[in-house]
DSSP file (Angstrom, degrees, kcal/mol; ACC not computed):
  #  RESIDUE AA STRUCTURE BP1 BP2  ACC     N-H-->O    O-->H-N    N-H-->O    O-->H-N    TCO  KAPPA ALPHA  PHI   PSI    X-CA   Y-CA   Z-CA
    1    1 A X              0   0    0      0, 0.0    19,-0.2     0, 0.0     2,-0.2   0.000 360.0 360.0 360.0 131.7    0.0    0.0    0.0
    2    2 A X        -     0   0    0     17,-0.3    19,-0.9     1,-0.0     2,-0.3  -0.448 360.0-137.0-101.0 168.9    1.8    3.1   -0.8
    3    3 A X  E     -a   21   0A   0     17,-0.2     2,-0.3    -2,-0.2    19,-0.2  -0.823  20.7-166.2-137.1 143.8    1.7    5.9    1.7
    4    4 A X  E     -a   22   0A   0     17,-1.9    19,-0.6    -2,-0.3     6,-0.1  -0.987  22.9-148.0-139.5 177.2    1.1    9.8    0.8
    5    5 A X  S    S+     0   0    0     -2,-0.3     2,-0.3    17,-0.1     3,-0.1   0.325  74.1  45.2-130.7  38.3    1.4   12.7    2.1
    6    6 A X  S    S-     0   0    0      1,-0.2    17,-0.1     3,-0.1    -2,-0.1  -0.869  71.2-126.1-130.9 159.7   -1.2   15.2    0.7
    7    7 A X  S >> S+     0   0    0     -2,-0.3     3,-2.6     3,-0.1     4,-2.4   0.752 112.6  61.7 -64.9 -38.4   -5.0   14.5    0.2
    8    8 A X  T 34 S+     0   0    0      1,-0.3     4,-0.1     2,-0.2    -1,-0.1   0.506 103.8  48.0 -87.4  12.9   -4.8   15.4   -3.0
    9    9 A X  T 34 S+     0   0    0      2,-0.1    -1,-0.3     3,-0.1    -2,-0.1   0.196 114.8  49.9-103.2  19.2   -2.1   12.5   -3.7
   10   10 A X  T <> S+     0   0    0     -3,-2.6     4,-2.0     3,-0.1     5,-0.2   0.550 112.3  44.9 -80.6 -34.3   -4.5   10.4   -2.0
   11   11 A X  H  X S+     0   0    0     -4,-2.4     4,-1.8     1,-0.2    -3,-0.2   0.850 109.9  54.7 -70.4 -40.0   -7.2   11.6   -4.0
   12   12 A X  H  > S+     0   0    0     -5,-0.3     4,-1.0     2,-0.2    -1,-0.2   0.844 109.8  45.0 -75.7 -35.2   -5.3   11.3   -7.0
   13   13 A X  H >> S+     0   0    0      2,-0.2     4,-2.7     3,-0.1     3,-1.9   0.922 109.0  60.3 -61.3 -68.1   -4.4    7.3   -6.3
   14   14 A X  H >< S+     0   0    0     -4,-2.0     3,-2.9     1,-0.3    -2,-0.2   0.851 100.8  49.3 -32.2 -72.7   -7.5    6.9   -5.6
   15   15 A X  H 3< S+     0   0    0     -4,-1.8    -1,-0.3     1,-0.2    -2,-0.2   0.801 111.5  45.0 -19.6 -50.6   -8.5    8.0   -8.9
   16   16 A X  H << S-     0   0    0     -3,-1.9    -1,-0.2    -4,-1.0    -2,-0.2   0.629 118.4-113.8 -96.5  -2.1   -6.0    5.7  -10.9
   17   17 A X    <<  +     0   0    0     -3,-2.9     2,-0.4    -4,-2.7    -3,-0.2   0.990  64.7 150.4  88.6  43.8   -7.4    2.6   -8.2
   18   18 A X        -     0   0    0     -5,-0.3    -1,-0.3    -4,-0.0    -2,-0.1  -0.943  55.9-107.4-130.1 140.7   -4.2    2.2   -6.7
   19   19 A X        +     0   0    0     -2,-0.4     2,-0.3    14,-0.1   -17,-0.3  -0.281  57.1 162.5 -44.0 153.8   -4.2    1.0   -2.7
   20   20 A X  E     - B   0  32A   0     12,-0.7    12,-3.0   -19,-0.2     2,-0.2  -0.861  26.9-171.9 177.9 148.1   -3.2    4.1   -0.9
   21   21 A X  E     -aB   3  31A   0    -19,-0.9   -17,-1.9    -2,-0.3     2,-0.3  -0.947   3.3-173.5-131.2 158.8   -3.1    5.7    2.8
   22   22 A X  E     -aB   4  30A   0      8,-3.3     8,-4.5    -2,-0.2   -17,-0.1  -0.992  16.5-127.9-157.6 159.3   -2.3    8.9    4.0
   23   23 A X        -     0   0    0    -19,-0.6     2,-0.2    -2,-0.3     7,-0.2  -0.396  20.0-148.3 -72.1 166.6   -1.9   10.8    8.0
   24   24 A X    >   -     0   0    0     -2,-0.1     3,-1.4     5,-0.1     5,-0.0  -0.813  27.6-104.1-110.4-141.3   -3.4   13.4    8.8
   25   25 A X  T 3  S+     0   0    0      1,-0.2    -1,-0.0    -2,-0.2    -2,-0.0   0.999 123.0  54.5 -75.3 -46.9   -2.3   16.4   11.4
   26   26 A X  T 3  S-     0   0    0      1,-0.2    20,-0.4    -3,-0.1    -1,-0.2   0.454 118.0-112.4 -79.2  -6.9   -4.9   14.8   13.9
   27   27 A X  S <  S+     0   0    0     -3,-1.4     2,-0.3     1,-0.3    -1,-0.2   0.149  75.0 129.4  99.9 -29.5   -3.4   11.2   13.8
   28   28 A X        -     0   0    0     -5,-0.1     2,-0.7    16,-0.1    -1,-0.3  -0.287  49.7-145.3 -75.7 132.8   -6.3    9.5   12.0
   29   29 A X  E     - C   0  43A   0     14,-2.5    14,-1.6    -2,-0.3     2,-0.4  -0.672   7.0-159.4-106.1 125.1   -5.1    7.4    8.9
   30   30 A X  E     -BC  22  42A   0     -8,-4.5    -8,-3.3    -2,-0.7     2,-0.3  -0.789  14.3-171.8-102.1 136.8   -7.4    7.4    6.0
   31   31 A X  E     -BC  21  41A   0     10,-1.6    10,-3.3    -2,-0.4     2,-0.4  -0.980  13.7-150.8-135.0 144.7   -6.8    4.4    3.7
   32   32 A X  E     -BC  20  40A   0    -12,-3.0     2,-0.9    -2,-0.3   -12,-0.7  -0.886  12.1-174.6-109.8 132.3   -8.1    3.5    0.2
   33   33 A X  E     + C   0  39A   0      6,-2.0     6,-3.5    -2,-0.4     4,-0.1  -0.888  12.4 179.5-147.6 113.7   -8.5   -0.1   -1.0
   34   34 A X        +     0   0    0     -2,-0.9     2,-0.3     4,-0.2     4,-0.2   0.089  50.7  81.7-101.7  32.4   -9.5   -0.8   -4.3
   35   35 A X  S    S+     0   0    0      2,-0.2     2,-1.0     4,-0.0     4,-0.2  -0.606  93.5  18.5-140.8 178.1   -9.5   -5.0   -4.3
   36   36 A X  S    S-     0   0    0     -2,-0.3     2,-0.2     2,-0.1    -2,-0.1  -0.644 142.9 -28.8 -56.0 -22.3  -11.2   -7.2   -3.5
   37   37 A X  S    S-     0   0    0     -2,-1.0     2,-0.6    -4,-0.1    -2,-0.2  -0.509  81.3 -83.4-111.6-157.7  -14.1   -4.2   -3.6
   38   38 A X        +     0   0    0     47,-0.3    47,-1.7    -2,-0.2     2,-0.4  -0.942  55.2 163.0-114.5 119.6  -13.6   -0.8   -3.0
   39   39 A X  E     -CD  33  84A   0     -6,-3.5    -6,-2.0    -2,-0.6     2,-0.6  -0.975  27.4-151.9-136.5 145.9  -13.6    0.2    0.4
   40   40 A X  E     -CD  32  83A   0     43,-1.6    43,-1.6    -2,-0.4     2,-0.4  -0.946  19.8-157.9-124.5 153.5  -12.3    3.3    2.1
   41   41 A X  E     -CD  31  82A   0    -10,-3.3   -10,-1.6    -2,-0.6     2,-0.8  -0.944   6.3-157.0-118.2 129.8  -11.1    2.8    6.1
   42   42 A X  E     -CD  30  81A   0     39,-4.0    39,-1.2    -2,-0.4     2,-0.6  -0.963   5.9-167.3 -91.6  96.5  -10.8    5.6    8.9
   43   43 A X  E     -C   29   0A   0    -14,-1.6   -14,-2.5    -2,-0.8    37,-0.2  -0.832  12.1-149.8 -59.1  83.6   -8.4    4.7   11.5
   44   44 A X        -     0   0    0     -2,-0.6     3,-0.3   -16,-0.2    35,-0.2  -0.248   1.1-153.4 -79.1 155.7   -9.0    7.1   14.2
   45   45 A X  S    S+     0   0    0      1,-0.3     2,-1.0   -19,-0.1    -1,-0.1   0.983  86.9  26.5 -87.3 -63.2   -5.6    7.6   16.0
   46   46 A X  S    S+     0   0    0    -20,-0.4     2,-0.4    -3,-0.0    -1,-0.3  -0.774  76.8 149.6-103.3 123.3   -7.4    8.5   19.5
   47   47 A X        -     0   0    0     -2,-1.0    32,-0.2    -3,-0.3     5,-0.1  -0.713  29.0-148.8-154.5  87.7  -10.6    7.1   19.9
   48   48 A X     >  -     0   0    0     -2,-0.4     4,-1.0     1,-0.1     5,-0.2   0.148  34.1-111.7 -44.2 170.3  -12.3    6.0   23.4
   49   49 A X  H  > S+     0   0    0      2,-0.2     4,-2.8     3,-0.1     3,-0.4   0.870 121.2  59.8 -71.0 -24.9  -14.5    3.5   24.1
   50   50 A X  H  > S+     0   0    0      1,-0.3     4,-5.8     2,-0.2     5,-0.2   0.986 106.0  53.1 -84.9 -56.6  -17.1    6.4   24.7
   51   51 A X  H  > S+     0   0    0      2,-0.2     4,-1.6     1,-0.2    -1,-0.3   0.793 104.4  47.2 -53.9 -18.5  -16.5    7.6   21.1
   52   52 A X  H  X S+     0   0    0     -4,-1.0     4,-3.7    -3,-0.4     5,-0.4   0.825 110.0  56.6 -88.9 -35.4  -17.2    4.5   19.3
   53   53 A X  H  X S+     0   0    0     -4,-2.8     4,-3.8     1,-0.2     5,-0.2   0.991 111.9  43.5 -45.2 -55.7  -20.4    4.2   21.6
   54   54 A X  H  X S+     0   0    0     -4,-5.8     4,-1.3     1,-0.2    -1,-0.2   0.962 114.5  53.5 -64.7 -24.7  -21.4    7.9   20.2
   55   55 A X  H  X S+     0   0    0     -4,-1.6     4,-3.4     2,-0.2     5,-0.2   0.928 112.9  41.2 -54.8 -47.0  -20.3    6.6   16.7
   56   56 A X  H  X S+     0   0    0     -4,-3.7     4,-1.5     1,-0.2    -1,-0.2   0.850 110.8  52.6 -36.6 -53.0  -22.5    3.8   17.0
   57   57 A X  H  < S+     0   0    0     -4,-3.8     4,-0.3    -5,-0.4    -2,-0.2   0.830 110.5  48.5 -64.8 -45.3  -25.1    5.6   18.3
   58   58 A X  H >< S+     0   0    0     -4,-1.3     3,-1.9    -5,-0.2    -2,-0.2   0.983 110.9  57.9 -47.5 -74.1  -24.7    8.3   15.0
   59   59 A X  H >< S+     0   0    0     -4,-3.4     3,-0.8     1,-0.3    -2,-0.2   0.851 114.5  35.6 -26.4 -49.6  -24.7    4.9   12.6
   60   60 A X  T 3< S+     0   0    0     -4,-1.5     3,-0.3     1,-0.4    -1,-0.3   0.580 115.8  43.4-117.8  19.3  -27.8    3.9   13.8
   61   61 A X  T <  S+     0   0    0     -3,-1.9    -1,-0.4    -4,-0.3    -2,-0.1  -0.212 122.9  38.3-132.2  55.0  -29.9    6.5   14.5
   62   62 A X  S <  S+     0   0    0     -3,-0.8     3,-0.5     4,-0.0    -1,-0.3  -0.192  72.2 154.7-164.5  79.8  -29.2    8.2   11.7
   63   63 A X  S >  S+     0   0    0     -3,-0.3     3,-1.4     1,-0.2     6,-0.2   0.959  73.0  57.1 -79.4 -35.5  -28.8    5.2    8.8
   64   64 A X  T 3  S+     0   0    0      1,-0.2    -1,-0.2     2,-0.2    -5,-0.0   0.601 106.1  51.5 -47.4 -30.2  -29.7    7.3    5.5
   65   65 A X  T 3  S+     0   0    0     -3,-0.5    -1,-0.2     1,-0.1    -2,-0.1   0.365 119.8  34.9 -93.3  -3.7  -26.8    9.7    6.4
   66   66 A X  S X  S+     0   0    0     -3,-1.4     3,-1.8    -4,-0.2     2,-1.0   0.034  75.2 157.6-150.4  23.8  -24.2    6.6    6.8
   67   67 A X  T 3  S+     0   0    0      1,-0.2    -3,-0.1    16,-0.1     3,-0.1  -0.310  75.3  24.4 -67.4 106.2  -25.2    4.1    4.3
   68   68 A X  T 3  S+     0   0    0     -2,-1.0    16,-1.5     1,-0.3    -1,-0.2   0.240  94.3 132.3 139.7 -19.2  -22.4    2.1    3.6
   69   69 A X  B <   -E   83   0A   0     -3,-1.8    -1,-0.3    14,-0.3    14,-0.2  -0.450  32.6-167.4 -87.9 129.4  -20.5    2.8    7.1
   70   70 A X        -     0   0    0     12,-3.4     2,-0.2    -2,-0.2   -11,-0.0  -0.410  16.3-155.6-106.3 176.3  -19.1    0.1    9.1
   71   71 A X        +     0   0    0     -2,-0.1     2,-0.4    10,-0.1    10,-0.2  -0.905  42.2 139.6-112.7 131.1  -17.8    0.1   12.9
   72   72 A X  E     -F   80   0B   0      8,-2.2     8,-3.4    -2,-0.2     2,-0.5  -0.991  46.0-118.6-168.6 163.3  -15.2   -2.9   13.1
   73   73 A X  E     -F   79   0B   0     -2,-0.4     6,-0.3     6,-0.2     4,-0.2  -0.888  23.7-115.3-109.1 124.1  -11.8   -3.4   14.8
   74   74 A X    >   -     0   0    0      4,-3.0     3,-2.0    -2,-0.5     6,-0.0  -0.354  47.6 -90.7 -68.7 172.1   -8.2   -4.2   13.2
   75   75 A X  T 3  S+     0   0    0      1,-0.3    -1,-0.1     2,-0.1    -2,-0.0   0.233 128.5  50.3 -87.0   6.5   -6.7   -7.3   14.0
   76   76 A X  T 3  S-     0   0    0      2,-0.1    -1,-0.3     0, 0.0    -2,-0.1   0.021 123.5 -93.1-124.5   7.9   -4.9   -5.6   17.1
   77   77 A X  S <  S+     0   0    0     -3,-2.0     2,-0.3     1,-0.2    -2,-0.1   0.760  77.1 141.9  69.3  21.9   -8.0   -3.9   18.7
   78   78 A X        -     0   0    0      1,-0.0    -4,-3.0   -35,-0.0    -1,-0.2  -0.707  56.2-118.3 -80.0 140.2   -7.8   -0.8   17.1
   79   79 A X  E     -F   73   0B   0     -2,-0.3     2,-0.2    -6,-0.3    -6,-0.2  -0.564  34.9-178.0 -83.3 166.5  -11.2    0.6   16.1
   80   80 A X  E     -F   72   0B   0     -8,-3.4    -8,-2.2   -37,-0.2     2,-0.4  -0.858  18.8-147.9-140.2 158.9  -11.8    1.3   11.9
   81   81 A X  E     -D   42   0A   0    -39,-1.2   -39,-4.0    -2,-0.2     2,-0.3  -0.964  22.4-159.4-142.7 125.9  -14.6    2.7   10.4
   82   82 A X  E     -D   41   0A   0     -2,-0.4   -12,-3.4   -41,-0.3   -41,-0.2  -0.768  13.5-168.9-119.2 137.9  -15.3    1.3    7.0
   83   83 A X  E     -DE  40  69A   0    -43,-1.6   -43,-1.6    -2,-0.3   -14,-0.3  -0.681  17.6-140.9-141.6 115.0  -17.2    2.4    4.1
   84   84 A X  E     -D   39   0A   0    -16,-1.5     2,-0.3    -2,-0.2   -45,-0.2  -0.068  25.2-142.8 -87.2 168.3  -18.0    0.3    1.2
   85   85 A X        -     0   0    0    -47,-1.7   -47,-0.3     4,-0.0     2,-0.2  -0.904  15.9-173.1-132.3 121.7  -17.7    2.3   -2.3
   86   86 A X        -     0   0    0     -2,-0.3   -49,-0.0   -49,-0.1   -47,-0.0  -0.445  37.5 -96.4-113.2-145.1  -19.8    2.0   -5.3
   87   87 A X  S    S+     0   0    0     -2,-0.2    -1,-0.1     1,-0.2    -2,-0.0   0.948 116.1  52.1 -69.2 -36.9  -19.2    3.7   -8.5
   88   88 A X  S    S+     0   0    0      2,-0.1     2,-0.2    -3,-0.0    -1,-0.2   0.315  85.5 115.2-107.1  -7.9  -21.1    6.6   -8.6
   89   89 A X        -     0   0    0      1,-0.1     5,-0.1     3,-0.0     2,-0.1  -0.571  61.3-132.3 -68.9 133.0  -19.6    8.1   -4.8
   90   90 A X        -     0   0    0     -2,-0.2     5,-0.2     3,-0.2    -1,-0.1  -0.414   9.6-137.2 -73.3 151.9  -17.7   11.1   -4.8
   91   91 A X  S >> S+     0   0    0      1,-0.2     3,-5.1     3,-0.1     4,-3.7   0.982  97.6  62.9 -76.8 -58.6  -14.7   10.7   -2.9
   92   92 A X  H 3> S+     0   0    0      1,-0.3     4,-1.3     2,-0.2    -1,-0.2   0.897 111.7  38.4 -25.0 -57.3  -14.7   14.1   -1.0
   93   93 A X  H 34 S+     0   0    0      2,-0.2    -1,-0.3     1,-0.2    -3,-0.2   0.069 111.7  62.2-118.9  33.0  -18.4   13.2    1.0
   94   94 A X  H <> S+     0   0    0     -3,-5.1     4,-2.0    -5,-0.1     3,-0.2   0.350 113.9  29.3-100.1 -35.3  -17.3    9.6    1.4
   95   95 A X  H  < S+     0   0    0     -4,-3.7     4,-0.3    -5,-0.2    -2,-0.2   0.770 114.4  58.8 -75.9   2.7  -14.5   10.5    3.5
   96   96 A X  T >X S+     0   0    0     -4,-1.3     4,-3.7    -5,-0.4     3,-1.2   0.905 104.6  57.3 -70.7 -64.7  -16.6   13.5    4.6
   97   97 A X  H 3> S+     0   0    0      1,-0.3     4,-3.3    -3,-0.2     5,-0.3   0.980 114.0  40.7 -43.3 -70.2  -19.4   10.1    5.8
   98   98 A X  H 3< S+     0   0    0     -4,-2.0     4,-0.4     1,-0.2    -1,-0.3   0.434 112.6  50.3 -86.5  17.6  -16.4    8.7    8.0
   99   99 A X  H X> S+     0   0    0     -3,-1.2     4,-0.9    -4,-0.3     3,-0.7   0.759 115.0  46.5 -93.0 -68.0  -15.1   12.0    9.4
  100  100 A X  H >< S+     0   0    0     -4,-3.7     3,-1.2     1,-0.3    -2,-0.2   0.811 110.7  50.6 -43.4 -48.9  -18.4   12.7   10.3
  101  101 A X  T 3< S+     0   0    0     -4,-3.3    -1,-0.3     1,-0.3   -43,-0.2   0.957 112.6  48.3 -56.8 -54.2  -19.1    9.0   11.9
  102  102 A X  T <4 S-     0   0    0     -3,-0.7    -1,-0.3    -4,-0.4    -2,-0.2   0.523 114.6-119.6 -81.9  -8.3  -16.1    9.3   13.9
  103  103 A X  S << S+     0   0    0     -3,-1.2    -3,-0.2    -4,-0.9    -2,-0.1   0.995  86.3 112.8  57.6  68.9  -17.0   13.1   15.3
  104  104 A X              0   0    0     -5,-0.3    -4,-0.1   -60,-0.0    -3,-0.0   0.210 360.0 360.0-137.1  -2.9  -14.0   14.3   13.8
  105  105 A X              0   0    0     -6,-0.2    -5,-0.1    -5,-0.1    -6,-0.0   0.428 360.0 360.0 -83.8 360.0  -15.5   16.7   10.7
């Protein structure tokens, strides 16, 4: 997965379908994964348990505004927030979706 260090060279990978992640100032690492679907992943860098409850709580009482939005853990117990991709999403207000899920926007 190749690493960058702008959005707009993550936006621009994205664009040609190439795996990609990038920092940002806040810690969170936004990653793009175009195989086996297209998924894009939020890692928030500090993220209580009391904040994935209010994320949770955002997800499902509000489903129309986060269709597509996962809550799930990496293999080390980190939380991710997932959002599956179809064609027709702009990139900008899907990661927009998981800034927003995570109370981070």
């Amino acid at each position: 997965m190749r690493h960058v260090d702008t959005i707009a060279a993550f936006l621009a990978a994205w664009q040609r379908n190439e795996a990609c992640r990038w920092q940002d100032a806040a810690d969170y690492e936004l990653r793009f994964l175009p195989y086996p679907s297209p998924v894009l992943q939020l890692l928030p860098g500090r993220f209580s348990r009391f904040r994935l409850r209010e994320a949770l709580s955002r997800r499902f009482l509000t489903p129309d505004r986060y269709d597509g939005c996962f809550l799930t853990m990496t293999s080390d117990g980190a939380p991710m927030l997932i959002k599956t991709l179809n064609s027709g999403d702009v990139p900008q207000d899907s990661i927009a979706a998981l800034y927003a899920l995570a109370d981070a926007a």
